[in-house]
N, C-alpha and C positions, 0 to 999 in steps of 0.2 A: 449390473446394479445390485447394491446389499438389497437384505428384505428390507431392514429397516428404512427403506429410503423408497420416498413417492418423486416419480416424475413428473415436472410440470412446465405447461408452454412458457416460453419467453414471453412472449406478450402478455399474456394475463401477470406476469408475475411483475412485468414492469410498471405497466396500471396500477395495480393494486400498492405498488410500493410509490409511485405517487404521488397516489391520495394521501399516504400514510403521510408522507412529507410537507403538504400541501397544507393537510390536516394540523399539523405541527406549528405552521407558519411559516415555511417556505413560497419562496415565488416559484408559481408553475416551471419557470427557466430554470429557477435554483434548484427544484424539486428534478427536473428531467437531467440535468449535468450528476447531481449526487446519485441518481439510479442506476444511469448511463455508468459511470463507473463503478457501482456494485456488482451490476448484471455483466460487465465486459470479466469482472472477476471468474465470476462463476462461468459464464460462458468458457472460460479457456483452463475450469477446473482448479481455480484460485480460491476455494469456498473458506478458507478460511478469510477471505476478504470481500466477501458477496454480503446478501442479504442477512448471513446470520448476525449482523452487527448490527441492524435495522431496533430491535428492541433495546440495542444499550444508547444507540444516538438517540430513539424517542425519549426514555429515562434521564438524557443527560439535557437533552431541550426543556424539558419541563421542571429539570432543575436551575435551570440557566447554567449551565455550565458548554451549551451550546449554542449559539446565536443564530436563530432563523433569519434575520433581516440587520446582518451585519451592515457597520459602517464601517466601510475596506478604505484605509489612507496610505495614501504617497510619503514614507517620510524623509526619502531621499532619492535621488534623483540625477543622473549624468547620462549621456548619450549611450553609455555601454550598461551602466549599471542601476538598479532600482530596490528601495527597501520598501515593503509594504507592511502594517500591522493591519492584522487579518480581522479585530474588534469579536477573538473567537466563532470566526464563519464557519461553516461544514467545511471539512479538508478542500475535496473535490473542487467548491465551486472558488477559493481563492488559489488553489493551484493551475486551475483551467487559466486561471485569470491571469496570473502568474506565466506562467508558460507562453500566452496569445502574447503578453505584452513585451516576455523578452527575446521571443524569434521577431519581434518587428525592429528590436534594437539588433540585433543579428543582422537581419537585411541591410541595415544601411552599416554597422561599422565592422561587420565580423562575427562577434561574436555580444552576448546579453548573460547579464549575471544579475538575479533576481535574489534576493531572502527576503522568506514573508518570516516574522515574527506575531507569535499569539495565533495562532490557527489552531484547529483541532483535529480530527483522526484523516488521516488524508486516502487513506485507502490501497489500492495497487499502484504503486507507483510508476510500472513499466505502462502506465493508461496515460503519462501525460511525456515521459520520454520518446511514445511514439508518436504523439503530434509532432514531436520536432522532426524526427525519421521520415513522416507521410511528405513532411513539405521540405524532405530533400537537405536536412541537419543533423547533426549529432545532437543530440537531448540527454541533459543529465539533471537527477532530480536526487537529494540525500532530504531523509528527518530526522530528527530527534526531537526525546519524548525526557521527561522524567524517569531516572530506571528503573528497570527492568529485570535489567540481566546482573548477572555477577561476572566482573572484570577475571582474566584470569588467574587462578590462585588463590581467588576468592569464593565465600559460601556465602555471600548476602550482596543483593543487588546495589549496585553503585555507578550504573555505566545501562544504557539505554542499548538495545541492539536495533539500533539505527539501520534502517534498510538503504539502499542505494539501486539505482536502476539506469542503465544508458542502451541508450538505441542507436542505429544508426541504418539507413537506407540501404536495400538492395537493388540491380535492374529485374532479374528474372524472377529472384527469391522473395521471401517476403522478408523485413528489416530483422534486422539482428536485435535479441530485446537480453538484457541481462537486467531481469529483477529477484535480489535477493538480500532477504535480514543478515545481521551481523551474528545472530546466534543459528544455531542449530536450526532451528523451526521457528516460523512466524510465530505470534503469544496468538494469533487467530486459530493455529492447528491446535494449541492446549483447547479453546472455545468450543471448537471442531470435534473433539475427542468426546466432550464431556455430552456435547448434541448427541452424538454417535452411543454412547453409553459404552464405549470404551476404552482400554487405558495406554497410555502411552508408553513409549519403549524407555528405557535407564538412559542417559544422558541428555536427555532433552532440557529436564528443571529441576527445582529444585523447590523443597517445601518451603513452610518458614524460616523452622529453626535450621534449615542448612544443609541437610539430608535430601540425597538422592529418590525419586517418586517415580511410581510410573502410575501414579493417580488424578487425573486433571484437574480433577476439585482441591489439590492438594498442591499441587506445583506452581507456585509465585514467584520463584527467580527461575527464569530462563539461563541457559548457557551458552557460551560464544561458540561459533562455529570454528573448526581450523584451531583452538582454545585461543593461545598470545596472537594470533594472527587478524580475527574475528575481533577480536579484544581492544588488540591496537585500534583497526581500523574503526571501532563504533567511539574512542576517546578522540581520533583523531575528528569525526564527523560532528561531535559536539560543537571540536574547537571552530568549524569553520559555520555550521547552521546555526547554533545557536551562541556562543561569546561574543562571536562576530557581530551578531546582531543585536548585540544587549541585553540580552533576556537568556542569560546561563541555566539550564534546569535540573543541570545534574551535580553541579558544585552547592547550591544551595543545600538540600539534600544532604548530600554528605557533610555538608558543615552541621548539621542540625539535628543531622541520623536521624530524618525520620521518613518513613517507609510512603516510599510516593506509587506503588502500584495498586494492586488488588485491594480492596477494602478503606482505599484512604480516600479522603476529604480530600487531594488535591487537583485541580485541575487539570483535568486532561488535556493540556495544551500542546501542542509540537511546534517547531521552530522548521520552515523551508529553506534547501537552498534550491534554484532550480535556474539552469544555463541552456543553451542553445549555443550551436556552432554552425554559420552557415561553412558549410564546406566548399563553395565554389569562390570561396574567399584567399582560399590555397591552393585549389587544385580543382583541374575538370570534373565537375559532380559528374558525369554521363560515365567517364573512366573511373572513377571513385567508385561509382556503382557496379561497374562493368568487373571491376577486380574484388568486389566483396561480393560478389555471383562464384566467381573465379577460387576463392577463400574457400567459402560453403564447400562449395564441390571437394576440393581435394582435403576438406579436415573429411567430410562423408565418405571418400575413398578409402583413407587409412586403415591396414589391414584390425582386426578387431580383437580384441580382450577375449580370454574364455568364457563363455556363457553369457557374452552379448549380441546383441542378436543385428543394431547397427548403429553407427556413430551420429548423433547428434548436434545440434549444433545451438546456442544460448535460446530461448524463445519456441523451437522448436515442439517438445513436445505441447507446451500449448496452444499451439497454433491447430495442433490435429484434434485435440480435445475441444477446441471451439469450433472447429468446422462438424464435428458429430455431434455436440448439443446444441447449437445453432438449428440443425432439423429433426433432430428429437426430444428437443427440451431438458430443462438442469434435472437431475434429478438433488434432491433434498434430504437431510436424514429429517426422520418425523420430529426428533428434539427441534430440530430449526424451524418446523411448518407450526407445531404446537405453540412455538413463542409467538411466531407470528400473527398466529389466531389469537394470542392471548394479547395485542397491542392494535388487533385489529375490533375486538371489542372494546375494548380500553378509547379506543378512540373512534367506537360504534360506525364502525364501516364493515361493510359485506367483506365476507372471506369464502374467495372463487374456488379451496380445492377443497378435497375429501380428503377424510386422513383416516 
């Protein structure tokens, strides 16, 4: 653990965050589902998707730019498929909802294909892929946002780096989790850096005017990962989360040029798509499981790279980083516990650690 960084119990830290929620005008449910997936971040060393977000969702409630006691509607509706407008709810608690609702259409035809429209920061996404995984499905979850990133070949954001995330069940192992953004680094790791008080490596973003940073207070356009490959796949994730759904967020914008990340007046809104696949609708889940046991093992076997030490497999390393903070608590950089104190007066409730 750096100096700069205090370690602290999961449980107090899940209380304390809450309140903080509760405080805001969440329901105690709504308030435990939204925690529930910050703390599952951090737990498994996802901090750029953990509590340091805690003080921009209070700032965006008290703007109304985030609805504590959303009205979530049905606006379409088929045995297989379902559109919900989200009424700007916290990500978490209309993607949970999302998720429940289309592994039940899963059950009965196959498979469930969900787009919430109007939601806001949704979070780790490999936290609602694996509900599908636990209960013996494939689970897929893509967002898009207003951009972010620069498309490739480009130096000004015009294209969202849409993350994507799919799981899928093991028998022995634990599910296979692929959650990853479409650029280089979550825009949470720039957040991350700037907590930490330090500076990021050259490719990650890019300032304003278009120029390469390795400064986080500095770096506004992120860059795709893989460049045209990252690229594609966050234009492609538009066409299907958000056009699909009616509510385009990244065309507007570019008809309009005007700068929808860091510093603007627009809403933070995201657009979900999120699917289920019962698998024993094709094939024996017990064998399906049996041979992704079978999978794990011989990618683990493959003899190994110079100065690797041994082959992993999607999900993996966070699986281990959750099991060692799980009994020794997250540790924090102080930039993230100072915010926290500073929204935890703000909204005059006790703050449990030392700093």
């Amino acid at each position: 653990m750096a100096d700069n960084e205090v370690r602290v119990p999961e449980k107090s830290l899940r209380e304390f965050a809450e309140r903080v929620f509760v405080r805001c005008g969440l329901s105690q449910e709504d308030a435990a589902i939204e925690v529930d997936c910050l703390l599952w971040a951090n737990l498994r060393g996802v901090d750029s998707h953990g509590v340091l977000r805690i003080p921009s969702y209070v700032e965006r409630t008290r703007k109304g730019s985030m609805n504590p006691k959303p009205n979530i509607k049905v606006l379409k509706e088929t045995p297989a498929i379902l559109m919900l407008d989200a009424d700007l709810a916290f990500g978490p608690v209309v993607a949970v909802l999302a998720m429940k609702k289309t592994m039940e259409k899963a059950r009965i035809v196959g498979i469930g294909w969900c787009l919430v429209r109007n939601a806001t920061h949704v979070g780790a996404l490999g936290y609602y892929s694996l509900m599908a995984a636990r209960e013996g499905m494939a689970g897929l979850i893509v967002v898009s946002s207003p951009p972010n990133m620069a498309p490739y070949g480009a130096r000004a954001a015009g294209i969202h780096n849409s993350p994507i995330s799919i799981a899928v069940p093991a028998l022995r192992h634990r599910p296979l989790i692929l959650d990853m953004a479409t650029s280089v680094v979550a825009g949470g790791k720039v957040s991350l850096a700037v907590d930490k008080g330090v500076s990021i490596p050259l490719g990650w973003g890019l300032d304003k005017e278009g120029n390469p940073t390795t400064d986080p207070h500095q770096a506004t356009v992120l860059l795709p990962v893989g460049g045209p490959k990252g690229s594609g796949l966050a234009v492609m994730f538009e066409c299907l989360a958000s056009v699909m759904a009616g509510m385009p967020l990244q065309e507007p914008v570019l008809r309009t040029r005007q700068s929808a990340w860091r510093g603007s007046s627009t809403r933070p809104v995201q657009n979900v798509l999120v699917a289920a696949i019962d698998i024993s609708t094709f094939t024996d889940l017990e064998q399906y499981k049996a041979t992704i046991d079978s999978y794990i093992d011989g990618i683990r076997a493959l003899p190994k790279a110079d100065g690797v030490a041994e082959v992993l497999v999607p999900g993996e390393p966070e699986d281990r980083v959750y099991d060692e903070r799980s009994k020794n608590g997250i540790p924090l950089p102080l930039g993230t516990l100072q915010n926290l104190k500073a929204v935890a007066e703000q909204l005059e409730l006790d703050f449990p650690f030392k700093l």
